[in-house]
C-alpha positions as CSV (number, residue, x, y, z in Angstrom):
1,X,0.0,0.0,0.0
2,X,1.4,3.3,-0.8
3,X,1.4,6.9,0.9
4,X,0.6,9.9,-0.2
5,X,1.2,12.8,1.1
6,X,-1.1,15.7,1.7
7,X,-1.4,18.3,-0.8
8,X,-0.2,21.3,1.5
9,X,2.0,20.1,4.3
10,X,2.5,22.2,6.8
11,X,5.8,24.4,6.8
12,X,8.6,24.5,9.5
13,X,8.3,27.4,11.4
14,X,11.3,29.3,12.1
15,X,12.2,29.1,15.7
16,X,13.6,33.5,15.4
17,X,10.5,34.0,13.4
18,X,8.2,36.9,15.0
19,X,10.5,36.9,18.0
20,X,11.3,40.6,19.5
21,X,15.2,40.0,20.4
22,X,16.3,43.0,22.8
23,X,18.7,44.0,19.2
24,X,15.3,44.0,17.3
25,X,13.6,46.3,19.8
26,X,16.6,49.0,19.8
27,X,16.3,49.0,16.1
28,X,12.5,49.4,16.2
29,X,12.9,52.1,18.8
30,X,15.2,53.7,16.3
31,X,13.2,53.5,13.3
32,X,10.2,54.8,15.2
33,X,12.0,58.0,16.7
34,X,13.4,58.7,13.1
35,X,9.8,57.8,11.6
36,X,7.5,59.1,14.0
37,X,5.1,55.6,12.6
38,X,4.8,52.5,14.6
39,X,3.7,50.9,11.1
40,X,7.5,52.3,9.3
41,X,9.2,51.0,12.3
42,X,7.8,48.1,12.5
43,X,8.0,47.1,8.4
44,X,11.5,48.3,8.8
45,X,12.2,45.8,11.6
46,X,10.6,43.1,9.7
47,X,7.8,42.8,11.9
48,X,4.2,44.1,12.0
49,X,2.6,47.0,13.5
50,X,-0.2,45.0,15.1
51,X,3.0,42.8,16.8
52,X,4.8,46.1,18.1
53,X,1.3,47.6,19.6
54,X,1.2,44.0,21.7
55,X,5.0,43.6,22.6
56,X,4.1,47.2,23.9
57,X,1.3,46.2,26.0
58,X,3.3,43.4,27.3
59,X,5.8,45.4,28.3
60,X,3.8,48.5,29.6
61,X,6.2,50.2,32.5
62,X,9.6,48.6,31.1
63,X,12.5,50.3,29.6
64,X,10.7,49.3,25.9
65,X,7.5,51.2,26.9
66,X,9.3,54.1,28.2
67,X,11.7,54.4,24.6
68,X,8.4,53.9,23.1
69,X,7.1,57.1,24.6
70,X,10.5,59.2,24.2
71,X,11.0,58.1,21.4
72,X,7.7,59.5,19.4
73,X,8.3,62.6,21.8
74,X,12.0,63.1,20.1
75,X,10.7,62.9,16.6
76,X,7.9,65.8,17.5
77,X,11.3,67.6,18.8
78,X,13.8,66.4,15.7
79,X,10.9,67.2,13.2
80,X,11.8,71.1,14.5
81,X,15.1,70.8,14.0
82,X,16.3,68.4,11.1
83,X,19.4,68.4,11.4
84,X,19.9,67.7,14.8
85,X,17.7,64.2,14.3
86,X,20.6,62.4,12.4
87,X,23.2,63.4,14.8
88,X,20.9,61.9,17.7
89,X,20.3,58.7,15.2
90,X,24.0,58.2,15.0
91,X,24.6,58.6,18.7
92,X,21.9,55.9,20.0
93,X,23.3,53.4,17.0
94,X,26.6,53.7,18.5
95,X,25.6,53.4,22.3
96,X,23.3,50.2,21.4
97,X,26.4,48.7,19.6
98,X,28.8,49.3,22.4
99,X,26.5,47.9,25.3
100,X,25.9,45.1,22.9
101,X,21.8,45.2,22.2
102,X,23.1,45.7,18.0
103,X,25.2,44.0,16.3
C-alpha cells in the first residue's frame, strides 16, 4: 500500500521568526523615533505593526514602553530641527552597539 502525502504540508516554522530579540527592539525604537510611525518602524524591523502595539502592552512600564514614549516625543522635537535628528540617530546606534543590544 502506498502513501501519499497531503497536498499542502504544513511548513517548518522558524524558531527566530516573529521573535522581539532585545537587538530587534533597539532598532525598532530607532526606526520609530526617526519615523515618527509604529507601522515604518515596525516594516523596517521586519515585523508588524499590530506585533509592536502588543509587545508594547506586554511590556507596559519597562525600559521598551518608556523608549516607546521618548521616542515619538523626540521625533515631534527632531521634526523642529532636522538636522539635529541624524546626529541623535547616530549617537543611539553607536551606544546600542557598544552595550551590545546591535550587532
Amino acid at each position: 500500500m502506498e502513501q501519499t502525502s497531503s497536498p499542502n504540508p504544513p511548513r517548518p516554522r522558524s524558531a527566530k521568526r516573529g521573535h522581539w530579540t532585545p537587538a530587534l527592539q533597539a532598532r525598532f525604537v530607532a526606526a520609530l523615533m526617526q519615523s515618527g510611525s509604529v507601522r515604518t518602524a515596525a516594516r523596517a524591523v521586519g515585523m508588524s505593526p499590530s506585533s509592536a502595539h502588543r509587545l508594547r502592552a506586554r511590556l507596559k512600564g519597562t525600559e521598551f514602553d518608556a523608549n516607546w514614549t521618548e521616542a515619538l516625543r523626540m521625533y515631534d522635537y527632531y521634526r523642529a530641527h532636522p538636522l539635529a535628528l541624524e546626529a541623535m540617530a547616530t549617537a543611539i546606534v553607536n551606544r546600542c552597539i557598544k552595550d551590545g543590544t546591535l550587532r
